[in-house]
OpenMM code with the backbone's topology and positions (N, CA, C; nanometers):
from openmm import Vec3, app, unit

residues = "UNK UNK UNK UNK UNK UNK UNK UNK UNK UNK UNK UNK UNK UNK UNK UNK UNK UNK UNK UNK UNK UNK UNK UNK UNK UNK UNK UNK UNK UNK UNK UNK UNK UNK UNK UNK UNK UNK UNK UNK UNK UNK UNK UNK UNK UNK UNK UNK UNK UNK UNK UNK UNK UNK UNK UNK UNK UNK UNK UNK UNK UNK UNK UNK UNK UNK".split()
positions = [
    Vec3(4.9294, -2.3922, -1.5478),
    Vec3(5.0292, -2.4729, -1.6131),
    Vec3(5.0324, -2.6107, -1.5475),
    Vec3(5.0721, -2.7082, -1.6699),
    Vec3(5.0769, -2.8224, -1.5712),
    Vec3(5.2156, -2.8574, -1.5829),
    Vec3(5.2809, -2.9572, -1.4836),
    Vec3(5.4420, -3.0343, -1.5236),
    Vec3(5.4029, -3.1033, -1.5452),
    Vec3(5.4946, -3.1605, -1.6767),
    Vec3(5.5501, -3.2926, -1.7310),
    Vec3(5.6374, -3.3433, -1.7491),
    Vec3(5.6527, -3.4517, -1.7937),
    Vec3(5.8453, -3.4927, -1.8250),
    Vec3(5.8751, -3.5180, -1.9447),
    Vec3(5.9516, -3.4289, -1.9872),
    Vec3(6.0132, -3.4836, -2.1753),
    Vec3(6.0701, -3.6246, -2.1277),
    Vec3(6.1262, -3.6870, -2.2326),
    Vec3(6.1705, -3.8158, -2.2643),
    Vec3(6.3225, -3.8301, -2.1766),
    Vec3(6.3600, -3.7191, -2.1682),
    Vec3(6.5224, -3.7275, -2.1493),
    Vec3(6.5044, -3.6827, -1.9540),
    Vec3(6.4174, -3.6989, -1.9121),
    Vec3(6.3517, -3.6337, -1.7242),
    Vec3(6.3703, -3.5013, -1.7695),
    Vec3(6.4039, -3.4493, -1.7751),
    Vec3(6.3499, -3.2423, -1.8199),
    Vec3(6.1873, -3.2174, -1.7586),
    Vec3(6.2017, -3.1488, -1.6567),
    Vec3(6.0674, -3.1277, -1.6464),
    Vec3(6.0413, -3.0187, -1.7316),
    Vec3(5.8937, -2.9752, -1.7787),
    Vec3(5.8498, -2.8965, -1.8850),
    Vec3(5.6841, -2.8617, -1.8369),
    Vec3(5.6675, -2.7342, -1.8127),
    Vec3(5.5734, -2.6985, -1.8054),
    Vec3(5.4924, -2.6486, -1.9016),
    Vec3(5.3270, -2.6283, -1.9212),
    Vec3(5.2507, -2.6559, -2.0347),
    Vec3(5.1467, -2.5769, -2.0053),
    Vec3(5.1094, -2.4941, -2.0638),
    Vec3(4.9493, -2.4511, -2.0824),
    Vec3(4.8473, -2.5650, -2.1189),
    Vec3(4.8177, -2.5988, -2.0415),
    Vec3(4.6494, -2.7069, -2.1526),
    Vec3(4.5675, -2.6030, -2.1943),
    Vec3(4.5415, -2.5025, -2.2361),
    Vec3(4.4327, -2.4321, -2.2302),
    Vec3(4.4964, -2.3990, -2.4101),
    Vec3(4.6628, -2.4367, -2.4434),
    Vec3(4.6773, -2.4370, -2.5919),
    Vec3(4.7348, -2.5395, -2.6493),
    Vec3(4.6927, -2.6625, -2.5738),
    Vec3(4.7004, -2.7787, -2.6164),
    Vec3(4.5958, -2.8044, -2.7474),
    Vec3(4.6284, -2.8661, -2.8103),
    Vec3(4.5340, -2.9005, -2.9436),
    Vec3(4.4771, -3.0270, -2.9100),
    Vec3(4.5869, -3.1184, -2.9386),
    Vec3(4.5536, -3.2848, -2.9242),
    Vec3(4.6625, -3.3562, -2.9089),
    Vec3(4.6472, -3.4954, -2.8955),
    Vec3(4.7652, -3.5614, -2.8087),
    Vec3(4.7715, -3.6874, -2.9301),
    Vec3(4.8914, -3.7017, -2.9329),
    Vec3(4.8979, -3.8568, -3.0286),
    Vec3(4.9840, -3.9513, -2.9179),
    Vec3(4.9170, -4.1039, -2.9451),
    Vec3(5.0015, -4.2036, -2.8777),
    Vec3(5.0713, -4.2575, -2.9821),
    Vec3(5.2038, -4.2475, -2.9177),
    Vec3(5.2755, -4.3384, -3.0229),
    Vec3(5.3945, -4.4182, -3.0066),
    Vec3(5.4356, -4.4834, -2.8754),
    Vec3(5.3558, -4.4849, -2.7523),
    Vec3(5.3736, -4.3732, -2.7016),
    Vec3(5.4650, -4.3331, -2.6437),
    Vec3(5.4410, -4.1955, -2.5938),
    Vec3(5.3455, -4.1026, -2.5808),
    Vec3(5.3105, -4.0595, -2.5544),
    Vec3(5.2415, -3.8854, -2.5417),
    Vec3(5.3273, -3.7589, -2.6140),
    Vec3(5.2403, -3.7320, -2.7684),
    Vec3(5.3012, -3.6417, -2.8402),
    Vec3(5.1797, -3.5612, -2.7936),
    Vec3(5.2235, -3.4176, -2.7230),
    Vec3(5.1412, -3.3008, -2.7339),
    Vec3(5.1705, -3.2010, -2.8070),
    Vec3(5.0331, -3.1865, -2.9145),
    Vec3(5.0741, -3.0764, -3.0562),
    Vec3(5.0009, -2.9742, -2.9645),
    Vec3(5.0542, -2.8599, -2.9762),
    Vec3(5.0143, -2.7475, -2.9778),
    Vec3(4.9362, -2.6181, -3.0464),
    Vec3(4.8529, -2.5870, -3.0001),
    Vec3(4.7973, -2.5064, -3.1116),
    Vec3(4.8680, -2.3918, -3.2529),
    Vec3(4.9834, -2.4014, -3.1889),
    Vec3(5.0760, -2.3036, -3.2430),
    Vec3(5.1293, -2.4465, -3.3561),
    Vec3(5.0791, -2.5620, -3.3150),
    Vec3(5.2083, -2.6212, -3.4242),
    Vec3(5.3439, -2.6938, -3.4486),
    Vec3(5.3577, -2.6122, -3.2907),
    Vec3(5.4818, -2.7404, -3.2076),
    Vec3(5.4327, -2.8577, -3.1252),
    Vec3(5.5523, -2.9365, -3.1096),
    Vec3(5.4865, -3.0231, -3.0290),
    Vec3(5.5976, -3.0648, -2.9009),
    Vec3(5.5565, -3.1605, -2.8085),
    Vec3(5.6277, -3.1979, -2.7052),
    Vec3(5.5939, -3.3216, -2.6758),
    Vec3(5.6921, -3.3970, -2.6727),
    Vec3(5.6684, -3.5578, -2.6652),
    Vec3(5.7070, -3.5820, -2.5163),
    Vec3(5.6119, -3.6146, -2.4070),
    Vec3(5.6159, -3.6524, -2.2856),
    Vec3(5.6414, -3.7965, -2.2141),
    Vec3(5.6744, -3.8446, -2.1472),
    Vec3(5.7014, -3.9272, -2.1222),
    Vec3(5.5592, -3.9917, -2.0290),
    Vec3(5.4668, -3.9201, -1.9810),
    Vec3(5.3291, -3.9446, -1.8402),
    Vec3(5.2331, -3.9848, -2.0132),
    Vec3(5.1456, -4.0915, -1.9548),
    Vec3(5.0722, -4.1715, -2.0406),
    Vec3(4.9131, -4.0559, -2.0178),
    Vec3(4.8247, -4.0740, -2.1312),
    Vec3(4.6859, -4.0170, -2.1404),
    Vec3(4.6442, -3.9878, -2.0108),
    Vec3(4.5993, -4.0856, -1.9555),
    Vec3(4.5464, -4.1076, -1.7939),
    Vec3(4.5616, -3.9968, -1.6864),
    Vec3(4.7714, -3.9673, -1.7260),
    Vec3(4.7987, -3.8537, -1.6409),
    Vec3(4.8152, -3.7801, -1.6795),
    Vec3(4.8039, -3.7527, -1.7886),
    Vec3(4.7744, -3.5942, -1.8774),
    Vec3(4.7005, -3.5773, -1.7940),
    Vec3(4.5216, -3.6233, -1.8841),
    Vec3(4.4206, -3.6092, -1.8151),
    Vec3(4.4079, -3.5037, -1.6871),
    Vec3(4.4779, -3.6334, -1.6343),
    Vec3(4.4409, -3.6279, -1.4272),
    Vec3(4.4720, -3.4695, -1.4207),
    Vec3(4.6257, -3.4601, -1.4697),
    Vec3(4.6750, -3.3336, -1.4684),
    Vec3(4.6093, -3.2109, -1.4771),
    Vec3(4.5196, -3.2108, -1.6107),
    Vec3(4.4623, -3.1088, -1.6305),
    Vec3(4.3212, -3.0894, -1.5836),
    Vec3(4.2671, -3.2215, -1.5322),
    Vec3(4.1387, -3.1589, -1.4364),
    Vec3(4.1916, -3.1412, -1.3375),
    Vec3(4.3167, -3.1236, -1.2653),
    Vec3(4.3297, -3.1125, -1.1234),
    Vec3(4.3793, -2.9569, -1.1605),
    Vec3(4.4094, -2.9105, -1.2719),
    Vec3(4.4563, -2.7506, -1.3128),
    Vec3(4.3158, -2.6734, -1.2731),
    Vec3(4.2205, -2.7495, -1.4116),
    Vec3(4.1097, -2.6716, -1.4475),
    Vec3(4.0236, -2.6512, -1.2912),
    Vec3(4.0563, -2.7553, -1.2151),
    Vec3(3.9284, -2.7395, -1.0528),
    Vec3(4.0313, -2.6225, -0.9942),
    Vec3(4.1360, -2.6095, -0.9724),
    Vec3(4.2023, -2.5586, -0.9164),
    Vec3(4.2290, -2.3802, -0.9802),
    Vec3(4.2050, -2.4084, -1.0600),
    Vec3(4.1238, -2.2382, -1.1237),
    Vec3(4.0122, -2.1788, -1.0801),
    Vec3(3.8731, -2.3247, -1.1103),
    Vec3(3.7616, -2.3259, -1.0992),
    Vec3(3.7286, -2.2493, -0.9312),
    Vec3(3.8292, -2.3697, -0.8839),
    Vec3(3.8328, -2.3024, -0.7113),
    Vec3(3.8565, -2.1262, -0.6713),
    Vec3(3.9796, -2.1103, -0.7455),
    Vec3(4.0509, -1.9974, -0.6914),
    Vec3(3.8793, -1.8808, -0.7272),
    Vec3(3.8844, -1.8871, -0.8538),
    Vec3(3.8148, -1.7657, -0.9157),
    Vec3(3.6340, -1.7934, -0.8094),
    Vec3(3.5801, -1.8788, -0.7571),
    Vec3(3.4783, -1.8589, -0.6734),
    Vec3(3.5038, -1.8582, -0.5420),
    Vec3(3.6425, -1.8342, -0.4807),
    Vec3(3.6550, -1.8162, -0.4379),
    Vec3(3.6428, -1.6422, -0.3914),
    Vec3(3.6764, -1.5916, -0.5172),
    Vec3(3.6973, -1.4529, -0.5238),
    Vec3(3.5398, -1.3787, -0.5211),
    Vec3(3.4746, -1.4590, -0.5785),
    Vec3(3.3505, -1.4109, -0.5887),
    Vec3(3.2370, -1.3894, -0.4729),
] * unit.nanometer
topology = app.Topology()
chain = topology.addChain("A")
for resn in residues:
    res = topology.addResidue(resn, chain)
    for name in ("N", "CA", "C"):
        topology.addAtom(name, app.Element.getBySymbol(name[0]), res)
């Protein structure tokens, strides 16, 4: 999961793995695969950052195990 911040500071945590796609408008609208969405306040950049620092940090754990 990653944190983010709705519009109003609410932090809100997120699967990227059922993220669909992101609209700027300006904001950061994240639609969901399901169809909902969540409008964030952190710009592309730190989406992004966010979710490769998830995906290594998986990447890590599980070869670790191996």
């Amino acid at each position: 999961m990653i944190e983010l911040t709705k519009l109003n500071g609410e932090p809100i945590l997120i699967n990227p793995a059922q993220m669909e796609y992101i609209e700027l408008i300006p904001e950061s609208k994240i639609i969901m695969m399901n169809g909902k969405y969540h409008i964030v306040s952190e710009n592309k950049d730190e989406i992004i950052a966010r979710i490769i620092r998830f995906n290594q940090a998986i990447y890590y754990m599980h070869n670790r195990e191996v």
